[in-house]
DSSP file (Angstrom, degrees, kcal/mol; ACC not computed):
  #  RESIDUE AA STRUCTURE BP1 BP2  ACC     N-H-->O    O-->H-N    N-H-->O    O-->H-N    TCO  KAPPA ALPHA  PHI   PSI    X-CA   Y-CA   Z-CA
    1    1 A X              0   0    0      0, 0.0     2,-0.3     0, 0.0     0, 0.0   0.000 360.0 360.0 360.0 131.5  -15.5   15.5   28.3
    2    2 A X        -     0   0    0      1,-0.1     0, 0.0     2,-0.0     0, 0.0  -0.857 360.0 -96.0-114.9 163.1  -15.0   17.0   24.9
    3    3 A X        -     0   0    0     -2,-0.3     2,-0.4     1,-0.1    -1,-0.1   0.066  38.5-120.6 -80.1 161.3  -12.1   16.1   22.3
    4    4 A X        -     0   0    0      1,-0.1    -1,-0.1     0, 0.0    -2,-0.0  -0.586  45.0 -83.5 -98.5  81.0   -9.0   18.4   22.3
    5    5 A X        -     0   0    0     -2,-0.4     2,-0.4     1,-0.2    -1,-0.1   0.874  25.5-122.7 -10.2 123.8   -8.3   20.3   18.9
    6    6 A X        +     0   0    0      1,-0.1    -1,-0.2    71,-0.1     2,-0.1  -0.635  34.3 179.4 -64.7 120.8   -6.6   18.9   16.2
    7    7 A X        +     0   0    0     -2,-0.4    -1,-0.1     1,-0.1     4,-0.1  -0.601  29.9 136.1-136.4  55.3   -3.6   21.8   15.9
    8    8 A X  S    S-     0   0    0      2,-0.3     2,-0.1    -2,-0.1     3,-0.1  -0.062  79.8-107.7 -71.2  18.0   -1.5   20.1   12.7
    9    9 A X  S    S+     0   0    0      1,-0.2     2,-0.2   123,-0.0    -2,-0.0   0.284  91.0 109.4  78.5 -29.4   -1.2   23.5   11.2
   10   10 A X  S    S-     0   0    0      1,-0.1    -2,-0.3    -2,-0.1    -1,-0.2  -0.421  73.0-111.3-113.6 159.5   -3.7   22.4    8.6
   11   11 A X     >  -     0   0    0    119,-0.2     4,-1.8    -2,-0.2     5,-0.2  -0.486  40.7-103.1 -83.8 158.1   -7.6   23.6    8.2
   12   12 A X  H  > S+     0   0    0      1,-0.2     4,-1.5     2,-0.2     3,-0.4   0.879 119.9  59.6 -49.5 -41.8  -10.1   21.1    8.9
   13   13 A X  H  > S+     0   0    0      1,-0.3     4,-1.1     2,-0.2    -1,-0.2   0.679 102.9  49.4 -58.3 -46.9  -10.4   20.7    4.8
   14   14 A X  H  > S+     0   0    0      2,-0.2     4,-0.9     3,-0.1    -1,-0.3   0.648 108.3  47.2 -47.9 -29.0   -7.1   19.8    4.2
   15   15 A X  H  X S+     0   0    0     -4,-1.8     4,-2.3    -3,-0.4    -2,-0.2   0.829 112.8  52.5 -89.2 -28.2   -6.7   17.3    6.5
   16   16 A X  H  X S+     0   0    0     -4,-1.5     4,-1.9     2,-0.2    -2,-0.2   0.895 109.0  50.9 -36.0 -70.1   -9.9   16.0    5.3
   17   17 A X  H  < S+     0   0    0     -4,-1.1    -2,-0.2     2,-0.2    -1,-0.1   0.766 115.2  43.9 -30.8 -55.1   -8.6   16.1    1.6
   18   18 A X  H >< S+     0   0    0     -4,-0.9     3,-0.6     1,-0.2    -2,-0.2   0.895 105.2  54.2 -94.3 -18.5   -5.7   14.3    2.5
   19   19 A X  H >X S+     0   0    0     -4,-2.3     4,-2.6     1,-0.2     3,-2.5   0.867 101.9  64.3 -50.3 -51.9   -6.9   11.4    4.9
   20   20 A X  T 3< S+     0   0    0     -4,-1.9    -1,-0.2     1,-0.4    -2,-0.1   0.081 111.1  38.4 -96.9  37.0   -9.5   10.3    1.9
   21   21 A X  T <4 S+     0   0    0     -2,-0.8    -1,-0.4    -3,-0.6   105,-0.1  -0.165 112.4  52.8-131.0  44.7   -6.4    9.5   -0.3
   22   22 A X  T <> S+     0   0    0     -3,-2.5     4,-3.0     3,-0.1     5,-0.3   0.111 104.7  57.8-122.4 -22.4   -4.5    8.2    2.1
   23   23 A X  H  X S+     0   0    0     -4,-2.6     4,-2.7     2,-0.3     5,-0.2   0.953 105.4  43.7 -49.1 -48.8   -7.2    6.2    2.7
   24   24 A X  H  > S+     0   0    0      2,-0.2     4,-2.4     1,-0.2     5,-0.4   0.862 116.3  56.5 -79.6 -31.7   -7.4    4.6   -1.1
   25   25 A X  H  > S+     0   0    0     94,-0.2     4,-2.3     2,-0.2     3,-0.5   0.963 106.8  44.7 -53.8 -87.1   -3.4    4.4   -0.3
   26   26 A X  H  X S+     0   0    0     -4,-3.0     4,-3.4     1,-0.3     5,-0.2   0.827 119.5  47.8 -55.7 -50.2   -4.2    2.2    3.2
   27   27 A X  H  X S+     0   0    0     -4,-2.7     4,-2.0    -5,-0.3    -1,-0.3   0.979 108.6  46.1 -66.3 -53.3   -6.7    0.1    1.0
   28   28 A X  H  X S+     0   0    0     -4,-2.4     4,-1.5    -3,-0.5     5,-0.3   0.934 117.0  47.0 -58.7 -27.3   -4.7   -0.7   -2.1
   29   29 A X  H >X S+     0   0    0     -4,-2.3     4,-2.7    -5,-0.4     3,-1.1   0.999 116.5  54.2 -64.2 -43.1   -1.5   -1.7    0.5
   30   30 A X  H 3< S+     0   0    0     -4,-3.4    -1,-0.2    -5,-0.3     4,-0.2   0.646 107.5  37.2 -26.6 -60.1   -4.3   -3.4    2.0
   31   31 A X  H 3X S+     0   0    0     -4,-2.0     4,-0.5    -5,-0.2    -1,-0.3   0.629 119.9  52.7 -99.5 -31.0   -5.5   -5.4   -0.8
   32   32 A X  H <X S+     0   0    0     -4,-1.5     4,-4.3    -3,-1.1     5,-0.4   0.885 109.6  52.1 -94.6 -51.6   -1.1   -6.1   -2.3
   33   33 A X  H  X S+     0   0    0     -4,-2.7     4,-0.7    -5,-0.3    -1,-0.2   0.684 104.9  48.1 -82.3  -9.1   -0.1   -7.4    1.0
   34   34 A X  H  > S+     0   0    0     -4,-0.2     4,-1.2    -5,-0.1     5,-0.3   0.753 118.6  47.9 -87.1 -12.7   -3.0  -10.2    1.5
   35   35 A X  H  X S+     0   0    0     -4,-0.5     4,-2.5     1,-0.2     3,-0.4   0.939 110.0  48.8 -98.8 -29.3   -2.1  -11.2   -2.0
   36   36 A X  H  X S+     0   0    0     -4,-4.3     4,-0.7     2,-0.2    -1,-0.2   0.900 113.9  45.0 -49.5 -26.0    1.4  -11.3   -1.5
   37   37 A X  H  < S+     0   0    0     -4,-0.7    -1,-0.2    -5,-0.4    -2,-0.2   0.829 110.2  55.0 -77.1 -21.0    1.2  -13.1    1.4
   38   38 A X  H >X S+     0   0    0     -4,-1.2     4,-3.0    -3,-0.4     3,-2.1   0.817 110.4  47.8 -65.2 -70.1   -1.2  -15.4   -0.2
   39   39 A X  H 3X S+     0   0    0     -4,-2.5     4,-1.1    -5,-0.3    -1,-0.2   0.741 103.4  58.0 -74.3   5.3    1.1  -16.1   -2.9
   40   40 A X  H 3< S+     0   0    0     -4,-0.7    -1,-0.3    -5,-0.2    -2,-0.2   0.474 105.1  53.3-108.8   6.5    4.0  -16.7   -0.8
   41   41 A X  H <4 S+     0   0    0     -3,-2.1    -2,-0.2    -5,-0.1    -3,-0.1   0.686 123.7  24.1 -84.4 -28.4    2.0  -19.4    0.9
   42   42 A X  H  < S+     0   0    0     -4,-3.0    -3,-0.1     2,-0.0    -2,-0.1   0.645  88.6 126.3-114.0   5.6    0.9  -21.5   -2.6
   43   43 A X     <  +     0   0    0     -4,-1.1     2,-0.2    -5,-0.4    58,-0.1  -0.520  39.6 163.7 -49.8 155.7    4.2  -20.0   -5.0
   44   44 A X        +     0   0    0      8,-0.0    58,-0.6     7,-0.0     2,-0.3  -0.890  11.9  74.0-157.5 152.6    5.7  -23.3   -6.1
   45   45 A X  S >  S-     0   0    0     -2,-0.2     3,-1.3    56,-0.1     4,-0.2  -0.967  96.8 -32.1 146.3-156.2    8.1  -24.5   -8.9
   46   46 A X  T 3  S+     0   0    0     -2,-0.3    -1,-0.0     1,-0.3     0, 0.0   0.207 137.5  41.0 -94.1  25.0   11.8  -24.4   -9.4
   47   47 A X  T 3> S+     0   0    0      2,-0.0     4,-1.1     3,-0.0    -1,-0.3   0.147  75.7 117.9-125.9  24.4   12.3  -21.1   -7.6
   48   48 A X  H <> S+     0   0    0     -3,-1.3     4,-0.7     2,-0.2     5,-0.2   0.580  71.6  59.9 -66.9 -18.8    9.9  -21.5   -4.6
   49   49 A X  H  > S+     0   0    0     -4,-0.2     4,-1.9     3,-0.1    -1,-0.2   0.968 117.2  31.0 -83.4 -46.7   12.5  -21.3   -2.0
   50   50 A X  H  > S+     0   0    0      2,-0.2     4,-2.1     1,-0.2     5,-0.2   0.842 120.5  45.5 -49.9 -35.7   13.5  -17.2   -3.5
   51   51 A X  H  X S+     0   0    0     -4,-1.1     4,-5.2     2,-0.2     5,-0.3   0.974 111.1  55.9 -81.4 -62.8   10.7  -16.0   -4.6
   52   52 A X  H >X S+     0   0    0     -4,-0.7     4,-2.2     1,-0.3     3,-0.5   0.784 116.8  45.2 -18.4 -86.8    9.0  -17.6   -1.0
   53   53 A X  H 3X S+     0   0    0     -4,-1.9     4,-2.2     2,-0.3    -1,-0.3   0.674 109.5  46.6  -6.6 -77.6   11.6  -15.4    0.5
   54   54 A X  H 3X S+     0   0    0     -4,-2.1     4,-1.9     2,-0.2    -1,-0.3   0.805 113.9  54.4 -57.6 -32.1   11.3  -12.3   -1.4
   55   55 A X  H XX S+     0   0    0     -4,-5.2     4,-1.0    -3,-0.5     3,-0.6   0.962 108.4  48.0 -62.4 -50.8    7.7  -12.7   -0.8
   56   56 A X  H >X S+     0   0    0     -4,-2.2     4,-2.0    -5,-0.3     3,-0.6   0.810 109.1  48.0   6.7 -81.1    8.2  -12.9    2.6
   57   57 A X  H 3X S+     0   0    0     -4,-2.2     4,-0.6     1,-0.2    -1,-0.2   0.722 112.8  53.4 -71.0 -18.2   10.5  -10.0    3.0
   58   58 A X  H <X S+     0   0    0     -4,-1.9     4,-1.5    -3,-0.6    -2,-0.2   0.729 110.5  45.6 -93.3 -26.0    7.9   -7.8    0.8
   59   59 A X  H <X S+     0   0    0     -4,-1.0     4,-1.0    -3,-0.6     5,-0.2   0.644 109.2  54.8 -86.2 -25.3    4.7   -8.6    3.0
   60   60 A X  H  < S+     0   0    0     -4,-2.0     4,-0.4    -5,-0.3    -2,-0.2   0.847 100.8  57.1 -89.6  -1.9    6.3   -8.1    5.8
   61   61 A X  H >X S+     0   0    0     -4,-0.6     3,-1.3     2,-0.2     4,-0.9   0.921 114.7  38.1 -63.5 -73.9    7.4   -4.6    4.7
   62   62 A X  H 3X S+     0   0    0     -4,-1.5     4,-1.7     1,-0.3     5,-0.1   0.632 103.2  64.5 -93.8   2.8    3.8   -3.4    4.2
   63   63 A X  H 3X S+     0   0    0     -4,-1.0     4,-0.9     2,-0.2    -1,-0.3   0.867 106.0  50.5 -85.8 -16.9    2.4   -5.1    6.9
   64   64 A X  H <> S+     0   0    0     -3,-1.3     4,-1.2    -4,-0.4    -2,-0.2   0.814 114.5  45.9 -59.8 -40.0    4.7   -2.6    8.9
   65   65 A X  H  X S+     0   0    0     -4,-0.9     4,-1.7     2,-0.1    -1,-0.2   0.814  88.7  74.7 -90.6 -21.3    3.5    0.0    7.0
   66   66 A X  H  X>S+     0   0    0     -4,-1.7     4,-1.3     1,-0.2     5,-0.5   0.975  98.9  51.3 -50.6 -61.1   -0.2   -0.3    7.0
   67   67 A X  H >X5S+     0   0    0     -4,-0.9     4,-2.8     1,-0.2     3,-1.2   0.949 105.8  61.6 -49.9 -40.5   -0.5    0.9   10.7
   68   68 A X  H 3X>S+     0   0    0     -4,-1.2     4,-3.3     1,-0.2     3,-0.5   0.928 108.2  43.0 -33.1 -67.8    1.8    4.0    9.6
   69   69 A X  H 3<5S+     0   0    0     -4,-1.7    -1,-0.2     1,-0.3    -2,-0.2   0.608 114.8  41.2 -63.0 -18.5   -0.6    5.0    7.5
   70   70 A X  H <X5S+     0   0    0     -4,-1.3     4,-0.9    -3,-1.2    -1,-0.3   0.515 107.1  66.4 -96.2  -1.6   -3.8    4.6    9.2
   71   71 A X  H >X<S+     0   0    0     -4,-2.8     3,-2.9    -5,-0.5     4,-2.1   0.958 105.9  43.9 -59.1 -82.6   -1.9    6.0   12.1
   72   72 A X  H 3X5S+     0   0    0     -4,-3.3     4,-0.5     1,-0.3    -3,-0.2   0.694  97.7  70.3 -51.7 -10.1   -1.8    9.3    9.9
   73   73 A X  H 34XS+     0   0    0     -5,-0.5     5,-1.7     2,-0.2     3,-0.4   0.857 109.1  34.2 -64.5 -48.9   -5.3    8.8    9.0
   74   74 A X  H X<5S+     0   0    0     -3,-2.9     3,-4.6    -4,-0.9    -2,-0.2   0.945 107.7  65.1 -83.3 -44.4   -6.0    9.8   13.0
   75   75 A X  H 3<5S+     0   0    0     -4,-2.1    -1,-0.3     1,-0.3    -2,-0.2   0.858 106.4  39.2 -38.2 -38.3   -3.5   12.0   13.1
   76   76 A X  T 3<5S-     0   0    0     -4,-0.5    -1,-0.3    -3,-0.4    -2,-0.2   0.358 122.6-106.3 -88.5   0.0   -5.3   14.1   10.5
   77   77 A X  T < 5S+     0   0    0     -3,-4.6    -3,-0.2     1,-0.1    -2,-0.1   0.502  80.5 119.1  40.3  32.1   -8.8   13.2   12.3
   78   78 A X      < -     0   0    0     -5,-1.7     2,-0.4   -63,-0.2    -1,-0.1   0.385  68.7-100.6 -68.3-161.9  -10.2   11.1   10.2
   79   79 A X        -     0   0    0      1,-0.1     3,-0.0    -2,-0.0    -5,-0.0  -0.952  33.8-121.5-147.2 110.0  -11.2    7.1   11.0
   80   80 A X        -     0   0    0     -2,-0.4     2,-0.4   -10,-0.2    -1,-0.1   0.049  29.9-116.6 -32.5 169.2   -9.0    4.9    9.9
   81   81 A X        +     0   0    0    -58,-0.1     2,-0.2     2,-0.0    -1,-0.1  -0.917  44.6 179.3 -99.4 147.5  -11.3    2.5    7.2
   82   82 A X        +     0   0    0     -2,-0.4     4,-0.2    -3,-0.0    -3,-0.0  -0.796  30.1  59.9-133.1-175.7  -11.1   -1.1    8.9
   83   83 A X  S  > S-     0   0    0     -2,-0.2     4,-0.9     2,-0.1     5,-0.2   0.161  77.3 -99.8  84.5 151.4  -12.7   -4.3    7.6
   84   84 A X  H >> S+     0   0    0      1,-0.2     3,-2.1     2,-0.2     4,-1.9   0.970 123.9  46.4 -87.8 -69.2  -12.7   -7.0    4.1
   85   85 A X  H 34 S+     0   0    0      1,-0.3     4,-0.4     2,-0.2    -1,-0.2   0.668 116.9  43.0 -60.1 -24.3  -15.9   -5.3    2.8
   86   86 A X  H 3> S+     0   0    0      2,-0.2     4,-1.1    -4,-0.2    -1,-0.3   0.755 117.4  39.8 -80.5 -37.1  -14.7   -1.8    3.5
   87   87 A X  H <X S+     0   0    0     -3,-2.1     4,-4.4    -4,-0.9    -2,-0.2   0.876 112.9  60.6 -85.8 -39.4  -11.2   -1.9    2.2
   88   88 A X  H  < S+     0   0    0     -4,-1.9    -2,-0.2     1,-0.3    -1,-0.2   0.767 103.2  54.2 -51.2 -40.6  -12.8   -4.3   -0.9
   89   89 A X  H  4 S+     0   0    0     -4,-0.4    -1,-0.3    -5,-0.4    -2,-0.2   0.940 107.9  47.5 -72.5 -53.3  -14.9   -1.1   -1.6
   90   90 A X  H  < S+     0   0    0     -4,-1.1     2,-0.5     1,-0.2    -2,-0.2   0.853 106.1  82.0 -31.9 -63.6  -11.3    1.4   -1.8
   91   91 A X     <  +     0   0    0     -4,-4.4    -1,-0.2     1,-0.1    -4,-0.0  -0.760  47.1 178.3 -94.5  92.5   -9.7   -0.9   -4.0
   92   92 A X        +     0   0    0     -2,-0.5     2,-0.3    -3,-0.1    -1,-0.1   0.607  62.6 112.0 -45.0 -11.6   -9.5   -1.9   -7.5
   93   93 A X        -     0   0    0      1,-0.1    -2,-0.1   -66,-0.0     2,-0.1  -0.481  61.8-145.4 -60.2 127.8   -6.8   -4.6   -6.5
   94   94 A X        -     0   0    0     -2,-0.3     2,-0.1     1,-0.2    -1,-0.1  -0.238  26.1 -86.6 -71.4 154.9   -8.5   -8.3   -7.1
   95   95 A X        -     0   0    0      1,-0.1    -1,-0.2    -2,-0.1   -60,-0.1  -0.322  47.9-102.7 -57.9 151.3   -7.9  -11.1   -5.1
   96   96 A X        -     0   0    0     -2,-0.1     2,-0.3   -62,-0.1    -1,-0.1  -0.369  19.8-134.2 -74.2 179.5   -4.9  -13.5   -6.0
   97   97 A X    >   -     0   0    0    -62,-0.1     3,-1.5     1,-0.0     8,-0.1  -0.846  11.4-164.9-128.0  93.7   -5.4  -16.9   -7.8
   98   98 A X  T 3  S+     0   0    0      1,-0.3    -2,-0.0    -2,-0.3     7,-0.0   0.552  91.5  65.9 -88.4  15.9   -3.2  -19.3   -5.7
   99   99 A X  T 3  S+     0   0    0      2,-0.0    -1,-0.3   -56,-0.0     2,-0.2   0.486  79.8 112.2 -81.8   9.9   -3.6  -21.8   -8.9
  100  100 A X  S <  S-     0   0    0     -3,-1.5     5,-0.1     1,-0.1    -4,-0.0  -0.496  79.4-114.9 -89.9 128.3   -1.4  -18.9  -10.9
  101  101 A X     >  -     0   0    0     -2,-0.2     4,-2.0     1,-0.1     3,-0.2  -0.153  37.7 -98.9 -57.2 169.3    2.3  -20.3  -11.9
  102  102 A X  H  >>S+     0   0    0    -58,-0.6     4,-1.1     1,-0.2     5,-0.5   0.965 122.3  61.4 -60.0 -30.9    4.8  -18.4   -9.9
  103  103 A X  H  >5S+     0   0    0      1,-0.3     4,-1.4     2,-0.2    -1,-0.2   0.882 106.5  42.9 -58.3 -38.0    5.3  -16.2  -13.3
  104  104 A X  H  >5S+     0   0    0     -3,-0.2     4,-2.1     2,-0.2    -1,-0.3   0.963 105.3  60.5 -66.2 -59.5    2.2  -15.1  -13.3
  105  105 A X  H >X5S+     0   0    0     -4,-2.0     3,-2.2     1,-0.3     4,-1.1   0.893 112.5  39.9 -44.2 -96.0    1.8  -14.4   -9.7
  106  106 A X  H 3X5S+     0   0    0     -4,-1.1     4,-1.1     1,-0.3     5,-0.3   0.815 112.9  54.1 -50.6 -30.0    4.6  -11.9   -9.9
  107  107 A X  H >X<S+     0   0    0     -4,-1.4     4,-2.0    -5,-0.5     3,-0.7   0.993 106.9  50.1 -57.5 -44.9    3.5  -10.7  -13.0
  108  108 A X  H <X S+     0   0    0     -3,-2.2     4,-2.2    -4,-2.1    -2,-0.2   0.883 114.6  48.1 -61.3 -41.0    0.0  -10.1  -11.4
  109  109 A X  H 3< S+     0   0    0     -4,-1.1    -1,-0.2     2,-0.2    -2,-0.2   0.627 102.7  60.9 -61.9 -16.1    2.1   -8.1   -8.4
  110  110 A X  H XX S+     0   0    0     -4,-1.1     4,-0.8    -3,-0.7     3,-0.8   0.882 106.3  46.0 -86.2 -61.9    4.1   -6.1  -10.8
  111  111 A X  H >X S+     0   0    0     -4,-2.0     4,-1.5    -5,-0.3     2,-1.0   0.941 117.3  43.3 -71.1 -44.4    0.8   -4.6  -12.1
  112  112 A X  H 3< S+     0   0    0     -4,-2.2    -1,-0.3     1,-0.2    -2,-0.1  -0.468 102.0  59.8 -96.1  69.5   -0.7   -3.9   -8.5
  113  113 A X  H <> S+     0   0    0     -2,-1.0     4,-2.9    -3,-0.8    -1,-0.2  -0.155 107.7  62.2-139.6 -34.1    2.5   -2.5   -7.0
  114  114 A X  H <X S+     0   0    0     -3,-0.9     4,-3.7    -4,-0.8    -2,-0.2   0.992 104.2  46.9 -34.6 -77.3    1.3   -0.2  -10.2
  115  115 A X  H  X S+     0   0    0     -4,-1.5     4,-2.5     2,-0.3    -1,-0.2   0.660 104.3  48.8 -12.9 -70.5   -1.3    0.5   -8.7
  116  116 A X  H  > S+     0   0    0      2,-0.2     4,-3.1     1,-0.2     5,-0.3   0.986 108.6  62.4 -58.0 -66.4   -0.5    1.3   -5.4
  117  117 A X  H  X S+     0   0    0     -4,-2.9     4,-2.2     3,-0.2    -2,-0.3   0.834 106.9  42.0  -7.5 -68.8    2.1    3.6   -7.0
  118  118 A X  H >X S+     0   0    0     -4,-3.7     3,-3.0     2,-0.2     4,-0.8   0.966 109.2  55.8 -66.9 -75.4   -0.5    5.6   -8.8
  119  119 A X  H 3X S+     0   0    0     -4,-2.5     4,-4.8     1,-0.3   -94,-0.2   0.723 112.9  48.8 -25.8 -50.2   -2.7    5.6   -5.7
  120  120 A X  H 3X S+     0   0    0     -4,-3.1     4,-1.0     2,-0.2    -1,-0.3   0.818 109.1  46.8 -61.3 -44.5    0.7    7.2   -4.0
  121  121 A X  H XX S+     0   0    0     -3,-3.0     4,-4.6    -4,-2.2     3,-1.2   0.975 108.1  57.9 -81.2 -62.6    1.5    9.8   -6.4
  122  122 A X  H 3X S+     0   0    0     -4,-0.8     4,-2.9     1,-0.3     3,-0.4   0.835 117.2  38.3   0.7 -87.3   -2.5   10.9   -6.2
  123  123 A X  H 3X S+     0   0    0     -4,-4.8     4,-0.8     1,-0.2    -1,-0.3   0.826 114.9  49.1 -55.8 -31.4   -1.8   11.4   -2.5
  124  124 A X  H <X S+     0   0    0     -3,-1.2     4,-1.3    -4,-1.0    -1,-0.2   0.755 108.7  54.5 -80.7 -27.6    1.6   12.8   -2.5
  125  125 A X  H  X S+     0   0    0     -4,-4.6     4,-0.9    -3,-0.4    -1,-0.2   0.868 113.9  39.6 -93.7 -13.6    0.6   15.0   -4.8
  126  126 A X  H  < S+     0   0    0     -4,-2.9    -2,-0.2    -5,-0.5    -1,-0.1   0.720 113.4  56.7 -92.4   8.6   -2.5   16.3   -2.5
  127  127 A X  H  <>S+     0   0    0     -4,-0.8     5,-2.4     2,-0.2     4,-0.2   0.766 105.2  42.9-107.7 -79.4   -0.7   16.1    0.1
  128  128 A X  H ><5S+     0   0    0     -4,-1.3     3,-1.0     1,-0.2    -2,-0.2   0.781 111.8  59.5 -64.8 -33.4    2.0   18.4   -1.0
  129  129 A X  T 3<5S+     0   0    0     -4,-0.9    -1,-0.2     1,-0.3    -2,-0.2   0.730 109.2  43.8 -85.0 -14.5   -1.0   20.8   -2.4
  130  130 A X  T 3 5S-     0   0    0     -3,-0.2    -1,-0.3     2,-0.1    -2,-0.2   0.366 122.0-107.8-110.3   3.8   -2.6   21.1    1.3
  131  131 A X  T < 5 +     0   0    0     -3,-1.0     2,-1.0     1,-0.2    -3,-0.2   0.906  63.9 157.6  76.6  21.1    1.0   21.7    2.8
  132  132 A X     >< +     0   0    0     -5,-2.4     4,-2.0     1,-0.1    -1,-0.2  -0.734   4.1 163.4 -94.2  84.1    1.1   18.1    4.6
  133  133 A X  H  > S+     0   0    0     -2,-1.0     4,-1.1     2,-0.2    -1,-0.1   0.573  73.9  53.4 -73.7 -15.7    4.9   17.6    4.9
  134  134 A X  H  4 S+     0   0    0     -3,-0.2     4,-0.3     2,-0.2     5,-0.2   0.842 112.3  41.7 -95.7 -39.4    4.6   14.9    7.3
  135  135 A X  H  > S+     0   0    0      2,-0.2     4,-2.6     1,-0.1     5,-0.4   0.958 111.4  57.8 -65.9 -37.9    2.0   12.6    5.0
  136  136 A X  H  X S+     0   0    0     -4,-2.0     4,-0.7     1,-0.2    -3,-0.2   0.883 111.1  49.9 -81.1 -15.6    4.3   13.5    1.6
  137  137 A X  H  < S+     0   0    0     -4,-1.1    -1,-0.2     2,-0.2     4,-0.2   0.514 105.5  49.9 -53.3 -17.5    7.1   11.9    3.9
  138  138 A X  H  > S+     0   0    0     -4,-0.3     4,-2.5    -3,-0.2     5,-0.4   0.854 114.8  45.9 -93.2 -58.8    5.5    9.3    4.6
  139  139 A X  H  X S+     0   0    0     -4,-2.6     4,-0.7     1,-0.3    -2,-0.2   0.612 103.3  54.8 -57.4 -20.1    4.7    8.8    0.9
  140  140 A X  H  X S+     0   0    0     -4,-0.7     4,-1.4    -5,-0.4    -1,-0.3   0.785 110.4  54.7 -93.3 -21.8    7.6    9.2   -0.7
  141  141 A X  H  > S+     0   0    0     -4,-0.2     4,-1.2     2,-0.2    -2,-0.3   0.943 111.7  42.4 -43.3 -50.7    8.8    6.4    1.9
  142  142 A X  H  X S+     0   0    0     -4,-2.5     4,-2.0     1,-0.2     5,-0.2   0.779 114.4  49.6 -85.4 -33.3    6.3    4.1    0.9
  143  143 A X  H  X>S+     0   0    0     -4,-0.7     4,-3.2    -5,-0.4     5,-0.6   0.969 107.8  54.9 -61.4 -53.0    6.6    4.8   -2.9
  144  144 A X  H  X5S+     0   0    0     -4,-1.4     4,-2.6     1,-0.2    -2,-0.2   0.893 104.8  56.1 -49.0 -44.3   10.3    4.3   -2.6
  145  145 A X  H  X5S+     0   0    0     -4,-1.2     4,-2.5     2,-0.2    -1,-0.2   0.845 113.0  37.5 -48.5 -66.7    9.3    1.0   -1.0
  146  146 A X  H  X5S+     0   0    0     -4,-2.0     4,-2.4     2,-0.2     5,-0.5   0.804 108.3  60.8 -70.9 -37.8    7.1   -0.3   -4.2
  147  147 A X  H  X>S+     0   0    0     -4,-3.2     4,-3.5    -5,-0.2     5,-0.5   0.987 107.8  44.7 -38.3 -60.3    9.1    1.0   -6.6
  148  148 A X  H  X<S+     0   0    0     -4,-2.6     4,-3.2    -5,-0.6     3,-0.4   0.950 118.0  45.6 -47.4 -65.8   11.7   -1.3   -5.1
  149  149 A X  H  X5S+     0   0    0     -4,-2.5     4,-1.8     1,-0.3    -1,-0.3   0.706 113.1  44.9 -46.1 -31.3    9.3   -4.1   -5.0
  150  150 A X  H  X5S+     0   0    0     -4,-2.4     4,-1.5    -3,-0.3    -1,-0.3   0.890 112.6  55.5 -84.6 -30.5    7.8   -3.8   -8.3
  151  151 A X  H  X5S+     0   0    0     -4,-3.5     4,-2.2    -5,-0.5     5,-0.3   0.997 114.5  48.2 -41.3 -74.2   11.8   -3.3   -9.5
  152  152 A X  H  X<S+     0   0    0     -4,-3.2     4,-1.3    -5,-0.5    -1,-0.2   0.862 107.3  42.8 -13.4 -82.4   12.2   -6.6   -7.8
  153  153 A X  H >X S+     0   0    0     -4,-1.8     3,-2.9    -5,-0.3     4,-0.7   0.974 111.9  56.7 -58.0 -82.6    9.8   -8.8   -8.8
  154  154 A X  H ><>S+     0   0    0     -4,-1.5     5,-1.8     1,-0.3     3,-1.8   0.708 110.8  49.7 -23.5 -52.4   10.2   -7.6  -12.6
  155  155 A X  H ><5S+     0   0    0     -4,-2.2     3,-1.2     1,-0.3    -1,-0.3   0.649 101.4  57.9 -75.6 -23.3   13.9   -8.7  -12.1
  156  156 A X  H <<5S+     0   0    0     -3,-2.9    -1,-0.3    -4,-1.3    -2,-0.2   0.393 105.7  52.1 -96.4  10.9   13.2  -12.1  -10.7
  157  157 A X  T <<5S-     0   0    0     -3,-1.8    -1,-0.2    -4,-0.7    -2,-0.2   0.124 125.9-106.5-103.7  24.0   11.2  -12.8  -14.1
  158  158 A X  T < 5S+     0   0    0     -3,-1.2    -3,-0.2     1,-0.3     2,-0.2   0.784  77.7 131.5  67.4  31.4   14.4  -11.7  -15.9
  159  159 A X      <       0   0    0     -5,-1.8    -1,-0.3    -6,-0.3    -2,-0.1  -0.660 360.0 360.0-110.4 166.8   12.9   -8.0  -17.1
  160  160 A X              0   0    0     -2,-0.2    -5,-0.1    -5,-0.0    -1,-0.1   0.305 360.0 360.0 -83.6 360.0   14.3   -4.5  -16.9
């Protein structure tokens, strides 16, 4: 039986080109959503039930999105990256530290919501340069997404 042809409009090279930064995009979401979730198991203090919450509502937002994005990974005919050691490899994002006061922990999310961000424009913008309308839609969704989050969090430590 042999595979059927990938017909996206795009040359094999493009889609290629744009799966391996959508990739370091799957890995950095990768890497923000086990430490948010991680920190919305050990936040504590005098705003653990909100922050808990917001954490909450923010992990479960990318855990929605991860499949999107390695879903567009195949689409393009690539292989999705799976696996801790693999994804660990992608990302500069660190592990949390669930001994960090809650200030810290969102301060530490702030900066890797950065992160991801830059990862996002990287891709959106090669993405857009190979004629992948359907990935820079998907990425300017997902940016829209951390913007909001990092907006968030910044606001629940009383910043602009």
């Amino acid at each position: 039986m042999t595979a059927a042809k990938i017909d996206t409009g795009l040359g094999q090279n493009e889609r290629t080109d744009v799966a391996v930064e959508l990739t370091k995009v799957l890995a950095d979401s990768y890497a923000v959503y086990l430490k948010t979730h991680g920190y919305h198991w050990n936040v504590r203090g005098p705003e653990f039930f909100s922050l808990h919450n917001l954490l909450e509502q923010q992990y479960r937002d990318i855990w929605g999105a991860l499949d999107d994005v390695a879903e567009r990974i195949r689409a393009l005919g690539e292989l999705a990256p799976q696996g801790y050691a693999t994804f660990a490899n992608l990302t500069s994002i660190k592990d949390g530290d669930p001994e960090k006061d809650a200030p810290a922990m969102l301060d530490e999310l702030i900066r890797d919501h950065g992160t991801v961000i830059a990862t996002m424009r990287a891709a959106l913008e090669k993405a857009d340069e190979e004629g992948d309308d359907v990935s820079v839609d998907l990425l300017t969704q997902r940016l829209a997404a951390h913007e909001k989050f990092a907006w968030m969090l910044r606001s629940s430590l009383g910043a602009r």
